[in-house]
C-alpha positions in Angstrom: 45.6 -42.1 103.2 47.2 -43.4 106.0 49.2 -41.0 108.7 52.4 -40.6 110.5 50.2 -40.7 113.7 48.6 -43.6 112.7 52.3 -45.0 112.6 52.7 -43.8 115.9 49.3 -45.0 117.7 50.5 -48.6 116.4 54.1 -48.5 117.7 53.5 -47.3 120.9 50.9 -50.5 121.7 54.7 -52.4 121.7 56.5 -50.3 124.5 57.6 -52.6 127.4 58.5 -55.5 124.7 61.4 -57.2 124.5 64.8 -56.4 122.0 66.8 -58.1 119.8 68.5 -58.6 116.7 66.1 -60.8 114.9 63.7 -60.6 111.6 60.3 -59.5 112.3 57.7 -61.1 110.0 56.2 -57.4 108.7 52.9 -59.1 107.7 52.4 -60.9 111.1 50.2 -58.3 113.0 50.4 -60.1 116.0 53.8 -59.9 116.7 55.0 -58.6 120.2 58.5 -59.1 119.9 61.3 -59.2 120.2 61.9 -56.3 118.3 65.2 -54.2 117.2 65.1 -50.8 115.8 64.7 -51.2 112.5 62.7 -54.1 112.5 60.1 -52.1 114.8 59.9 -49.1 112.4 59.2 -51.1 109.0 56.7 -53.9 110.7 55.5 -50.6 111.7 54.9 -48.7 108.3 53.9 -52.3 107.1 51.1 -52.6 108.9 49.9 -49.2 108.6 50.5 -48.7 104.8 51.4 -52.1 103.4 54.4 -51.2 102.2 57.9 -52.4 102.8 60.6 -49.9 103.9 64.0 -49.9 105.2 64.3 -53.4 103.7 67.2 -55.2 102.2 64.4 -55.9 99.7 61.2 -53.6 99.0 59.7 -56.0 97.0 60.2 -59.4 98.8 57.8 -62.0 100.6 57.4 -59.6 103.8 57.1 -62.6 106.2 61.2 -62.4 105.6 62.1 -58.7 104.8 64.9 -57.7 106.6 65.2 -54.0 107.9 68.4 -52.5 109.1 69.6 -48.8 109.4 71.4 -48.8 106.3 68.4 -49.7 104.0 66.3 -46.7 106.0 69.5 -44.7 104.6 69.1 -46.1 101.3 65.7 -45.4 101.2 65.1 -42.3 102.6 68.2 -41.5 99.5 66.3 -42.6 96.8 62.5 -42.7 96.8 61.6 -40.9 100.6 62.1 -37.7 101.7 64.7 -36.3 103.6 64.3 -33.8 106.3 65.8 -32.0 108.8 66.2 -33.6 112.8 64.4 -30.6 114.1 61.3 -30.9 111.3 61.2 -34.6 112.1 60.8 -33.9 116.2 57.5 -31.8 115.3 56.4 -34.4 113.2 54.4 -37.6 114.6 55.6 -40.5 113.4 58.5 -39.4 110.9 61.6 -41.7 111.1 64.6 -40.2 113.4 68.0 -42.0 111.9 71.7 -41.9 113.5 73.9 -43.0 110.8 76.9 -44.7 111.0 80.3 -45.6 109.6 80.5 -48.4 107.4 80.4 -51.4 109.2 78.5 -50.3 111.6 75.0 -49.9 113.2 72.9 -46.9 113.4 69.9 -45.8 115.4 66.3 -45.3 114.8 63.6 -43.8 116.1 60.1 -42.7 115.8 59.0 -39.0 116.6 56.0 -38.4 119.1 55.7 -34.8 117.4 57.2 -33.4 120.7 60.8 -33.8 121.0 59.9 -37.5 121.8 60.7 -40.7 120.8 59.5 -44.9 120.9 61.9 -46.8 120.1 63.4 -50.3 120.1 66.5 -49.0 122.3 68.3 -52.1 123.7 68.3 -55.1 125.3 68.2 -53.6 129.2 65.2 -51.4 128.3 63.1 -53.0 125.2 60.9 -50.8 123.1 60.4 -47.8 125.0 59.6 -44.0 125.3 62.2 -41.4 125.0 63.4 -38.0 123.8 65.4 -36.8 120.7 67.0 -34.3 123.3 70.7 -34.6 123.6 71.7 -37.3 121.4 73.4 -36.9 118.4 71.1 -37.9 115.0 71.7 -37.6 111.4 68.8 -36.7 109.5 64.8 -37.4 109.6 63.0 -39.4 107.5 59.2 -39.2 106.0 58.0 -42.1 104.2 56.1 -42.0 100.7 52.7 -43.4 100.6 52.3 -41.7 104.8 50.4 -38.5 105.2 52.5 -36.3 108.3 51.2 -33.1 109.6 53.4 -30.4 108.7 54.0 -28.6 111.9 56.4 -25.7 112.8 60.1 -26.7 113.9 60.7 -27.8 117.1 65.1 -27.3 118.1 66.4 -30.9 118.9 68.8 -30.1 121.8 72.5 -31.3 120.9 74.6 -33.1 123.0 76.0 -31.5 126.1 78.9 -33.8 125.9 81.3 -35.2 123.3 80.3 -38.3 121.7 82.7 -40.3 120.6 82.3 -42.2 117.5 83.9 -43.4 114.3 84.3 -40.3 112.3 85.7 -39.0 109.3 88.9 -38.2 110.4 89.0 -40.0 112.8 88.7 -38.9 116.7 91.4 -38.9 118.8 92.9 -37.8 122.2 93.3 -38.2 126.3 89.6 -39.0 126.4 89.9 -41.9 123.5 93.1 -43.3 124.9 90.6 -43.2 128.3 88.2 -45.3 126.8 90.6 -47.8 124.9 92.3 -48.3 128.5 88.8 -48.9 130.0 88.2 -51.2 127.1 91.5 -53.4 127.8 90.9 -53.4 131.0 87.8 -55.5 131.0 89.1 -57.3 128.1 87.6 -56.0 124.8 90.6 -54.5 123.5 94.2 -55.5 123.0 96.9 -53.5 124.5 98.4 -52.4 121.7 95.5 -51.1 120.1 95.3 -48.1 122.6 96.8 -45.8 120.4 94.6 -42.5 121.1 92.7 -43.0 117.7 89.1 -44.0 117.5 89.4 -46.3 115.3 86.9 -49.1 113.6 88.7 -51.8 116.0 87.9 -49.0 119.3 84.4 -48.8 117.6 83.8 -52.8 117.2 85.0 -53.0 121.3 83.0 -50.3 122.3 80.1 -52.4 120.6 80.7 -55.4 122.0 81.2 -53.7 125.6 77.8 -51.9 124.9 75.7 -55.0 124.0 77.1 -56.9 127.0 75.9 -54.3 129.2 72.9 -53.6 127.3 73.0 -50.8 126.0 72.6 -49.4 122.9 75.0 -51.4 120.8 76.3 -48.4 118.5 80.2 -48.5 119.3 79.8 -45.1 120.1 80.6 -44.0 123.6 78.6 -41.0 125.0 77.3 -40.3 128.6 76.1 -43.5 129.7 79.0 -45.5 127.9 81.5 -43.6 129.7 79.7 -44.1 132.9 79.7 -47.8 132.8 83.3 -48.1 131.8 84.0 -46.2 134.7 85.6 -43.2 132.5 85.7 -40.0 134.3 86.3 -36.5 132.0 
């Protein structure tokens, strides 16, 4: 059987590539990109395993699959296996998701088994190497049909900030009504929408701000958001 550190051998051949939304044939092997972070993970188990995850469709011509956050959500729902964040930093190659309100994009990783990640994480850096380590995630994911080493926990480190984000409620405060103004000021949000709520329309600015900057285009606005909007706490 095929193993999460198999997985994780593979992926890590494509750090320094290039990222962006696009559809990765799963079935081409010689693909080098550009990848986003789905699309990485599921040409990924693809190749390893030959089987199609974190697809719109699992059972479609894999040359035009496409993977997104939401069907790694779906999946992992109702035919993978859910784990905690800090089982899935321990675990080579297990699937590290950031969900996300609807509408929205998520995040995912791949776990190096020590608090690690590789990743497809935006169009500045390309697929690189990283750390779980004081971001916020959601859940971790093993994939059926992938043998993983069951290893003790490993404590994923939480933010050390607020991150700011489309919850349920919804956020609000001095610090949103910060980042709407931030947002207006460079012209991704109308005036009247600062209204100290962190709303879906604060979320889809956020996003847009992030992707022009290259970032990771979440709409959620942690450290390294604030920093390039020039938002001081």
């Amino acid at each position: 059987m095929k193993t999460g550190q198999d997985l994780l051998a593979l992926w890590r051949t494509r750090i320094g590539e290039a990222y962006e939304f696009v559809v990765v044939p799963k079935n081409d092997r010689n693909w080098h990109g550009p990848w986003d972070c789905a699309e990485g993970l599921s040409w990924t188990v693809y190749q390893v395993a030959q089987i199609l995850y974190g697809c719109n469709s699992d059972v479609t011509d894999p040359a035009k699959a496409d993977a997104g956050t939401i069907y790694w959500a779906r999946d992992a729902r109702t035919k993978g296996r859910i784990i905690s964040v800090d089982q899935a930093a321990a675990i080579p190659g297990a699937a590290v998701l950031r969900l996300a309100a609807d509408g929205q994009y998520g995040h995912i990783v791949m776990s190096d088994g020590k608090g690690g990640t590789v990743e497809a994480h935006s169009h500045a850096d390309g697929v690189i190497a990283s750390t779980l380590h004081g971001r916020r995630w959601s859940l971790g994911i093993l994939v059926p049909g992938i043998e993983y080493q069951p290893v003790p926990l490993l404590p994923v480190r939480t933010p050390a900030a607020t991150i700011y984000y489309l919850a349920s409620p919804l956020m609000w405060g001095e610090v949103v009504f910060k980042i709407q103004c931030a947002l207006n000021h460079l012209g991704y949000l109308e005036e009247g929408r600062t209204d100290w709520v962190y709303g879906p329309e604060t979320a889809a600015a956020v996003k847009a701000f992030q992707k022009a900057q290259g970032l990771v285009a979440d709409g959620e606005t942690g450290p390294l958001t604030l920093a390039a909007l020039g938002v001081k706490l």
